[in-house]
C-alpha positions as CSV (number, residue, x, y, z in Angstrom):
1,X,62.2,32.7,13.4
2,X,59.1,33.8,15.6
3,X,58.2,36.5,13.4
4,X,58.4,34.1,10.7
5,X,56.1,31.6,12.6
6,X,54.2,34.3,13.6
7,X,53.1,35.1,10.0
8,X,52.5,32.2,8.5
9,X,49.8,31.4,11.4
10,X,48.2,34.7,10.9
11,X,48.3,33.8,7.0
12,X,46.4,30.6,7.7
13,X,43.9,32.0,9.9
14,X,43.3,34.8,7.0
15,X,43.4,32.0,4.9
16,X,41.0,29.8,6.7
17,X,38.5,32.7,7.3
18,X,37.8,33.4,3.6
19,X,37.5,29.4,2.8
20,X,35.0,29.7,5.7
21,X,33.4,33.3,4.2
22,X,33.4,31.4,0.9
23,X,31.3,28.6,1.9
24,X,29.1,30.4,3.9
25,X,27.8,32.5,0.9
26,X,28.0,29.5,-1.4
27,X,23.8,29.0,-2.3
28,X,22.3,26.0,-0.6
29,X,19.4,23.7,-2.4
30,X,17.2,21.4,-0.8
31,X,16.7,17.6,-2.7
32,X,14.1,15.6,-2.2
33,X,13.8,12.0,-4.4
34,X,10.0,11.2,-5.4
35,X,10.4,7.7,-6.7
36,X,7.3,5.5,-7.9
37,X,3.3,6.4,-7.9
38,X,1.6,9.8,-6.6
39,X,-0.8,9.6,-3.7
40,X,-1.9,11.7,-0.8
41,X,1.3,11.2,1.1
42,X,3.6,12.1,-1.6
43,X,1.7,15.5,-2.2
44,X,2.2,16.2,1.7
45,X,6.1,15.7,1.4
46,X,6.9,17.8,-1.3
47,X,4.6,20.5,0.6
48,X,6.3,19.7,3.8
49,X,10.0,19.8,1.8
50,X,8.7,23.6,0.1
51,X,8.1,25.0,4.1
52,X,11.4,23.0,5.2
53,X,13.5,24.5,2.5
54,X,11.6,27.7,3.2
55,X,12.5,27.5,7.0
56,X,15.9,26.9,6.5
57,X,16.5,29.7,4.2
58,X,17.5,27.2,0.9
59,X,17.8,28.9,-2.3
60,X,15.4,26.7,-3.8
61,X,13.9,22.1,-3.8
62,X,15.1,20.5,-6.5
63,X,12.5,17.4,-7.1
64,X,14.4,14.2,-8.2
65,X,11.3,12.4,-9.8
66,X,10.6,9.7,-11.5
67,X,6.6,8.3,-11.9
68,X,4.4,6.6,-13.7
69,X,1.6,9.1,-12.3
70,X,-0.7,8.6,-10.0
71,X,-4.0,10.1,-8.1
72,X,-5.8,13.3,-9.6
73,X,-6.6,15.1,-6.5
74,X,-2.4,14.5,-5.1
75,X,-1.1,15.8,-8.5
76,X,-3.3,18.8,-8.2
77,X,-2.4,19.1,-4.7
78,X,1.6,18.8,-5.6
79,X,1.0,21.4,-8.5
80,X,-0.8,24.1,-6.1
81,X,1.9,23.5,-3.5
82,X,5.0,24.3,-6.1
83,X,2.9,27.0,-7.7
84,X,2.8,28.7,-4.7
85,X,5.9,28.1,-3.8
86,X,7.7,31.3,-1.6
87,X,11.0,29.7,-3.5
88,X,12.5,28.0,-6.6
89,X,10.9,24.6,-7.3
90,X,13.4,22.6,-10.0
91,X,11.9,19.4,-11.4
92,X,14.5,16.9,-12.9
93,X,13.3,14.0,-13.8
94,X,16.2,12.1,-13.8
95,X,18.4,9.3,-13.2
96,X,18.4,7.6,-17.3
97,X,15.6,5.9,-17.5
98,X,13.1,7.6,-15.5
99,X,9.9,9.3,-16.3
100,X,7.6,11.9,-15.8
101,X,4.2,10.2,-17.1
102,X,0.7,10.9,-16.2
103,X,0.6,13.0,-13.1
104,X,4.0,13.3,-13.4
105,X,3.7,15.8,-16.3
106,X,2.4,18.4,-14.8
107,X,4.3,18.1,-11.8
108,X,7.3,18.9,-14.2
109,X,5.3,21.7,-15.7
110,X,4.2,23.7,-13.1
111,X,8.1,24.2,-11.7
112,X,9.4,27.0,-11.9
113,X,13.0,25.4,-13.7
114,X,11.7,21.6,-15.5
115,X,14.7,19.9,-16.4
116,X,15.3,16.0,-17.5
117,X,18.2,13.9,-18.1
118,X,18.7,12.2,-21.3
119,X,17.4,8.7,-21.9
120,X,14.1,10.0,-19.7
121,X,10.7,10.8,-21.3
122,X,7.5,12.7,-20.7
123,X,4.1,12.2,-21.4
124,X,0.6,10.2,-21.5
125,X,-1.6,12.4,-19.3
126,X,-4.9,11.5,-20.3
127,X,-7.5,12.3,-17.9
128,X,-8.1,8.5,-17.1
129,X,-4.6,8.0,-16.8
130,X,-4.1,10.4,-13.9
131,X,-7.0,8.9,-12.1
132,X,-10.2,10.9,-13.1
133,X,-12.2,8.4,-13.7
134,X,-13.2,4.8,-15.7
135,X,-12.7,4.1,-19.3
136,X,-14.8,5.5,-22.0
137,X,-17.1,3.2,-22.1
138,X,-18.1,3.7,-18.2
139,X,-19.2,7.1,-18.9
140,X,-21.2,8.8,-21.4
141,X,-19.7,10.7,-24.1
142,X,-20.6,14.3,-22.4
143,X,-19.2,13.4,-19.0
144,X,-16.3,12.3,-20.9
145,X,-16.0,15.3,-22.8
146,X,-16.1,17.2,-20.0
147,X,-13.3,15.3,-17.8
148,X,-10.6,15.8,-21.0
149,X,-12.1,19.8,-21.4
150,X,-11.4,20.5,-17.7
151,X,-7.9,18.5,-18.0
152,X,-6.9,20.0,-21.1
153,X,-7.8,23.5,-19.7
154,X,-5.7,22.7,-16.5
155,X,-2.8,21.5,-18.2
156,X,-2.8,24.6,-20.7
157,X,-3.1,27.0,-17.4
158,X,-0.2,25.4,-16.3
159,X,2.3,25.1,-19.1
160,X,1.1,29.0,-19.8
161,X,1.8,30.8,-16.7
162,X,5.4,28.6,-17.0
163,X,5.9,30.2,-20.7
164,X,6.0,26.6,-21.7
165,X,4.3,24.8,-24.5
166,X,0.4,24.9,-24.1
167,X,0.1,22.9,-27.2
168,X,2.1,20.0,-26.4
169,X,0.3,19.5,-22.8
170,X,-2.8,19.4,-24.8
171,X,-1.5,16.8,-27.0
172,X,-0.1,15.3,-23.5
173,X,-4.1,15.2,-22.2
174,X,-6.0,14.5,-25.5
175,X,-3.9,12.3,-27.5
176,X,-1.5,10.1,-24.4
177,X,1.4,11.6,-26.6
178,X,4.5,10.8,-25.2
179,X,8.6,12.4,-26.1
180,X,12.0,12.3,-25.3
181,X,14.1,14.7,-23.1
182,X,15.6,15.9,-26.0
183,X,12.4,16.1,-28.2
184,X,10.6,18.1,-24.7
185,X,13.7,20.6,-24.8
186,X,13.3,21.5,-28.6
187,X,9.4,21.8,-28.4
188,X,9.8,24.5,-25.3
189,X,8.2,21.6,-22.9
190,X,11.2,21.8,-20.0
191,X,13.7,24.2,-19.9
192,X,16.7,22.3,-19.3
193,X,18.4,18.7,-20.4
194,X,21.5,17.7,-18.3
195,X,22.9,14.4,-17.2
196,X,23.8,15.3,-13.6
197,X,22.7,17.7,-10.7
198,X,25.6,19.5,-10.7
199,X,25.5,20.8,-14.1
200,X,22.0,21.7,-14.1
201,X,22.6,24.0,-11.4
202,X,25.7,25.4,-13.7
203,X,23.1,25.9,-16.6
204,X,20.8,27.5,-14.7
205,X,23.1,30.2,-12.9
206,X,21.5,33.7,-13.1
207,X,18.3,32.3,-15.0
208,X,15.7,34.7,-13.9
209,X,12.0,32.4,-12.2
210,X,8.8,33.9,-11.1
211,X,7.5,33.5,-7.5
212,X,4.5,34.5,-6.2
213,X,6.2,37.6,-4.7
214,X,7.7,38.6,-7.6
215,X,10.8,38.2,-9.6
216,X,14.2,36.1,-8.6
217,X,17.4,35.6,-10.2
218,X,19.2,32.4,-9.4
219,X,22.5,32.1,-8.2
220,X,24.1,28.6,-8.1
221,X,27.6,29.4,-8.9
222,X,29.3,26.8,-6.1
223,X,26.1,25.9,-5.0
224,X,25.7,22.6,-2.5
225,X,22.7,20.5,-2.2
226,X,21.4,18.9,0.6
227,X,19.7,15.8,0.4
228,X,16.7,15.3,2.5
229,X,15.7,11.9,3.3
230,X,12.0,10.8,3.6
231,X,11.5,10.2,7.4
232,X,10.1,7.3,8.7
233,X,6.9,8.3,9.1
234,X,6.7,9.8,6.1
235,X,8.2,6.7,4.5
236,X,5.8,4.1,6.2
237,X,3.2,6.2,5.1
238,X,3.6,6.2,1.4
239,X,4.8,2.8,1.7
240,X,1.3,1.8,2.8
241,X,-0.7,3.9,0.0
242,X,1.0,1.7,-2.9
243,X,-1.7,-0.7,-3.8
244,X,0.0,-3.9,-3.7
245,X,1.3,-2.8,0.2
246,X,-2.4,-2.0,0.8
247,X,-3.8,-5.3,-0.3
248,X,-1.3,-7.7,1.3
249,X,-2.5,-5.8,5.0
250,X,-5.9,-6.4,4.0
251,X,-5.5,-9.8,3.3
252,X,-3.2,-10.6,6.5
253,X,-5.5,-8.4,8.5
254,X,-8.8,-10.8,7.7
255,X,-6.4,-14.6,8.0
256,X,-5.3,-13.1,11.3
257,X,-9.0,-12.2,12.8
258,X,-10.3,-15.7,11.3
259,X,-7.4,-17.2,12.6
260,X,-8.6,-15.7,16.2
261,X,-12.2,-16.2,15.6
262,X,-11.5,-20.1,14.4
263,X,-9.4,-20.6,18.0
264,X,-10.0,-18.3,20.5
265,X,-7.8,-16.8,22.8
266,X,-4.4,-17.2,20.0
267,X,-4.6,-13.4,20.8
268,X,-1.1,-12.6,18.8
269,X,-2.7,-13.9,15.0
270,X,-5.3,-10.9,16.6
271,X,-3.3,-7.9,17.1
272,X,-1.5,-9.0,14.4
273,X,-4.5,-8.9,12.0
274,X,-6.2,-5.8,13.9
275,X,-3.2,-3.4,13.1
276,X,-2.7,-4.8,9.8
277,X,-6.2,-3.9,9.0
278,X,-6.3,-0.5,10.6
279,X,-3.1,-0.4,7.9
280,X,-4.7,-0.9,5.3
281,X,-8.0,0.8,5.7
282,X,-5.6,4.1,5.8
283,X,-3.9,2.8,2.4
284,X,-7.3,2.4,0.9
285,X,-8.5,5.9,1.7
286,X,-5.6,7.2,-0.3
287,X,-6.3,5.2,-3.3
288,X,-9.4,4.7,-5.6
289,X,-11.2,1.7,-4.4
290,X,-14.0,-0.2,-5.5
291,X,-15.8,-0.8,-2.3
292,X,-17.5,-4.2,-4.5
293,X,-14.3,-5.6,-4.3
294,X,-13.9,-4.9,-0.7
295,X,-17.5,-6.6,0.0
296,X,-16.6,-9.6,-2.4
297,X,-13.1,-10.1,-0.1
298,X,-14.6,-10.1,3.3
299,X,-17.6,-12.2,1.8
300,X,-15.2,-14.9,0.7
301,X,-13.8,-14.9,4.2
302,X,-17.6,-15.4,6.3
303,X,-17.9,-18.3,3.6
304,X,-14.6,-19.6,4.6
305,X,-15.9,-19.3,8.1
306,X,-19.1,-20.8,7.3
307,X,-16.9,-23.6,6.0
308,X,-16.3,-24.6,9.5
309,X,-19.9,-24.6,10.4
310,X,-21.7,-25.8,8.2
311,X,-20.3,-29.3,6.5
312,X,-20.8,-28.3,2.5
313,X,-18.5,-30.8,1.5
314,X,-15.7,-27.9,0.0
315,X,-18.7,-26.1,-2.4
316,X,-18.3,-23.1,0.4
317,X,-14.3,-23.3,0.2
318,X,-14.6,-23.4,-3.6
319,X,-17.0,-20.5,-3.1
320,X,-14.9,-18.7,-0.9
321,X,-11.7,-18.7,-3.4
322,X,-14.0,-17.4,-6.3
323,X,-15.4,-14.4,-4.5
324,X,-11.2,-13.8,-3.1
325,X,-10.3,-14.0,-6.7
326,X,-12.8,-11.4,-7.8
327,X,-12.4,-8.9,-5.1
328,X,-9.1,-8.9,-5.6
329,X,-9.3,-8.1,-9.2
330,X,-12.3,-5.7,-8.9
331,X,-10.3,-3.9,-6.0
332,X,-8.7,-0.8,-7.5
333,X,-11.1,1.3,-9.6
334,X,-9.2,3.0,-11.9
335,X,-7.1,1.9,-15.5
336,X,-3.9,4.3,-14.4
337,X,-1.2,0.9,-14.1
338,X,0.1,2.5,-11.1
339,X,-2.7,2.3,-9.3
340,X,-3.9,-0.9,-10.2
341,X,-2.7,-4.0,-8.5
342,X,0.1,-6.2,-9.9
343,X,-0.8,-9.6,-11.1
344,X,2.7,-10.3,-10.0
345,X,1.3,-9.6,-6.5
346,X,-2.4,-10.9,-7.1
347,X,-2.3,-14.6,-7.6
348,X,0.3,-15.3,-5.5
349,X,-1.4,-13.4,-2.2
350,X,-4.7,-15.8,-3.1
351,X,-3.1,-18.5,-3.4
352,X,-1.2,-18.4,-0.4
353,X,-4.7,-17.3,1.7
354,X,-6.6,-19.5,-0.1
355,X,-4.1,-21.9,1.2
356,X,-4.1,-20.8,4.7
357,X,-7.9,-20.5,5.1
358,X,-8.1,-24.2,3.2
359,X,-5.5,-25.4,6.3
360,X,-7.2,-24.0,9.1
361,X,-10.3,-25.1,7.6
362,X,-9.0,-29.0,7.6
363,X,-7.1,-28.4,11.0
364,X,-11.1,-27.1,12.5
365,X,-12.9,-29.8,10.8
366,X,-10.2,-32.2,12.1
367,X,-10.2,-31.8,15.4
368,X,-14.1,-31.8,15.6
369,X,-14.3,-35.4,14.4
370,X,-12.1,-36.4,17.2
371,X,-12.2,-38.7,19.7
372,X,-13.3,-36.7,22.8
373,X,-11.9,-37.6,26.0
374,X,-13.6,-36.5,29.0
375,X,-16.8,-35.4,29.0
376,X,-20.4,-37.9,28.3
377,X,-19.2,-38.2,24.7
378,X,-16.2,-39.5,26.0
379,X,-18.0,-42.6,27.4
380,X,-19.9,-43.3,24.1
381,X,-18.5,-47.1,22.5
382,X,-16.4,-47.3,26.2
383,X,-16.1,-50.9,28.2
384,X,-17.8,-51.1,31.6
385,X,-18.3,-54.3,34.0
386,X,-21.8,-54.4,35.3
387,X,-21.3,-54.7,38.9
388,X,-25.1,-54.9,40.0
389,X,-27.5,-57.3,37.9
390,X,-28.9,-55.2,35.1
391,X,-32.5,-55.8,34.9
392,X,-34.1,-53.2,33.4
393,X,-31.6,-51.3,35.4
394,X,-28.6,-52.1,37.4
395,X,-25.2,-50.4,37.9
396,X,-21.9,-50.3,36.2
397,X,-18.2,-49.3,36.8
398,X,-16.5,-47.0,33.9
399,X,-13.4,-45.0,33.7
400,X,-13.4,-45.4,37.8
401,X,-16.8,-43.9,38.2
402,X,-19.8,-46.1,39.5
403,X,-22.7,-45.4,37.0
404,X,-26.7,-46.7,36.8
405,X,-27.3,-48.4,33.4
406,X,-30.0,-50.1,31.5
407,X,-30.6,-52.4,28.8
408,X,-32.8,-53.8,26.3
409,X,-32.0,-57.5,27.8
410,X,-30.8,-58.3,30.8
411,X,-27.4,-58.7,31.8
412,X,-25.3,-60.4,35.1
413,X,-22.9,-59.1,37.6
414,X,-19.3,-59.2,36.3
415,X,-20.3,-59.3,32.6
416,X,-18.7,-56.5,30.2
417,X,-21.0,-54.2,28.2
418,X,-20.4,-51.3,26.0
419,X,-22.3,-48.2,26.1
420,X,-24.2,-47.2,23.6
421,X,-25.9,-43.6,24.5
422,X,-25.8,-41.1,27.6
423,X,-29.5,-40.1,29.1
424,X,-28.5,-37.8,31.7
425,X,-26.9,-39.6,34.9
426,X,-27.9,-43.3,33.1
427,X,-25.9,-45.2,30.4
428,X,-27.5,-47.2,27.8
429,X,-25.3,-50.5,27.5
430,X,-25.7,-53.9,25.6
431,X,-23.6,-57.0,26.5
432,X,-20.5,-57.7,24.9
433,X,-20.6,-61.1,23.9
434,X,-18.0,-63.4,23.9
């Protein structure tokens, strides 16, 4: 009965060691999700994921993407980094309903395996739709020219050293031209279609990539992935470079410093606005900015603050709005939809600060018509009792002070006056009659 014991624990551990052997040698691939529009941040973590995957000895990063494009310069940066890659970069766009437009196109074409999941599509990279510059009619007809040429040439670069087709990309960048997963796998523009992670790493078992340093054959037969989150950092970050994110800290940013500057020593509204401007200046570096728009937003606020000063009867408010409503609009310099701010976003954020500078406005104005209370003015239209004859002058007795007065006529001891002006340490006063 031992021996038998004694067996079937020495079969287990036999047994338990090859599971463990097994999964040891399984391949591992590093995931990584890039959701929504391509900025400066974005093209620093799918660097950052390459030399993590890199570090941790991953048989290749698989890019989960999904864009409507985004910045020139961060698409260029995100194609360099993959191209260079010391591993296996797979793109899949993917889930249903995703897309790799714009920038997003030659993300996908400069990996090493391009894959998509059906009900996705691919395409509309024209120049000005990846952020290289204004409409057509904003530039002259060479410079223009030139801007598709230099696209056109860099998408063809691309798609050739992949072995993919250079005559699509060019269609991509010249004519917006835009196709289904299923029409990108039959015109040699991805490699793979596959509705799932899993079998796209079946399909692509033993497929044969080029790296820098030379040739690799895949192996993905029981292959795990390993998702890797965005960190915090990382996430705050890109969260700020979306144009909408950036805009809302700008505007909270200048309420909270005119907020401060309209009462003094508030100190929270502040910090509050200080940090959510220092916010957003680092979202607008990222992002192509119309510095007009800027100038026209922070000159709506000093007429919102003139407002205070100067009593224009609402023409500076009204003024004020106008030049809030243009900045706004005038912002983001660019015609790419993904980097433009959202309407959705737009008129509700000016209506809401229009609304909050209009308040604070009222609430300033307000409270300098007021009734003061201590103080000289406080005195002005107040009831004394003369208690020395006033003629020419005489004395009087006001909110429990004894005071020298005058008046135009002269007035008895124990009569009541009002006062009418403050000269210094002498009241002007005129009898109250009865």
């Amino acid at each position: 009965m031992l021996k038998k014991i004694k067996y079937a624990l020495i079969a287990v551990f036999i047994f338990t060691g090859v599971l463990a052997g097994a999964q040891e040698k399984s391949p591992v691939f590093n995931m990584i999700t890039v959701n929504g529009v391509i900025t400066a941040p974005t093209a620093k973590y799918i660097a950052a994921a390459i030399d993590e995957a890199q570090k941790e000895n991953a048989q290749g990063l698989i890019i989960l993407l999904d864009t409507p494009g985004g910045m020139d310069t961060a698409m260029r940066d995100i194609a360099k980094s993959i191209l260079n890659a010391p591993l296996p970069v797979i793109v899949y766009v993917s889930p249903s309903g995703a897309r790799a437009a714009s920038a997003g196109v030659i993300i996908t074409e400069a990996a090493h395996i391009a894959a998509m999941a059906p009900g996705t599509n691919i395409g509309a990279a024209h120049p000005v739709a990846i952020g290289l510059g204004g409409s057509a009619g904003e530039k002259d007809k060479t410079m223009t020219e030139k801007i598709e040429n230099d696209a056109a040439a860099y998408a063809r670069s691309i798609a050739k050293t992949r072995g993919r087709s250079e005559e699509w990309v060019e269609k991509a960048v010249r004519k917006s031209e835009s196709i289904t997963a299923e029409e990108a796998l039959k015109l040699r523009v991805i490699d793979y279609v596959a509705t799932d992670v899993a079998k796209l790493l079946a399909a692509i078992d033993q497929k044969e990539v080029t790296l820098i340093s030379g040739k690799k054959i895949l192996s993905t037969q029981n292959a795990v992935t390993k998702d890797k989150k965005m960190g915090t950092r990382q996430s705050i970050l890109s969260a700020i470079s979306d144009p909408n994110i950036s805009y809302i800290l700008l505007l909270v940013g200048l309420a909270g410093l005119y907020f401060e500057l309209s009462t003094p020593g508030a100190i929270l509204p502040g910090v509050i606005g200080g940090i959510s401007l220092l916010l957003a200046f680092f979202g607008l570096s990222t992002l192509p900015v119309n510095y007009a728009g800027i100038l026209l937003i922070v000159f709506g606020v000093i007429l919102f603050i003139a407002e205070i000063k100067v009593m224009s009867h609402g023409m500076l408010t009204v003024g004020g709005i106008i030049s809030l409503i243009m900045g706004s609009v005038l912002l983001f310099d660019t015609p790419e939809p993904a980097l433009r701010l959202s309407f959705q976003v737009l008129i509700p954020a000016v209506a809401v600060a229009s609304g909050f500078f209009i308040v604070i406005i009222l609430l300033a104005v307000k409270a300098q018509m007021r009734k003061h209370f201590t103080g000289a003015e406080a005195m002005i239209d107040a009831e004394a009792e003369v208690v020395k004859d006033i003629d020419n002058e005489g004395e009087v007795f006001i909110l429990s002070e004894y005071w020298r007065a005058t008046s135009a006529a002269p007035v008895r001891k124990g009569a009541k006056v009002r006062v009418t002006r403050v000269d210094g340490m002498k009241l002007m006063v005129e009898e109250i009659k009865k």
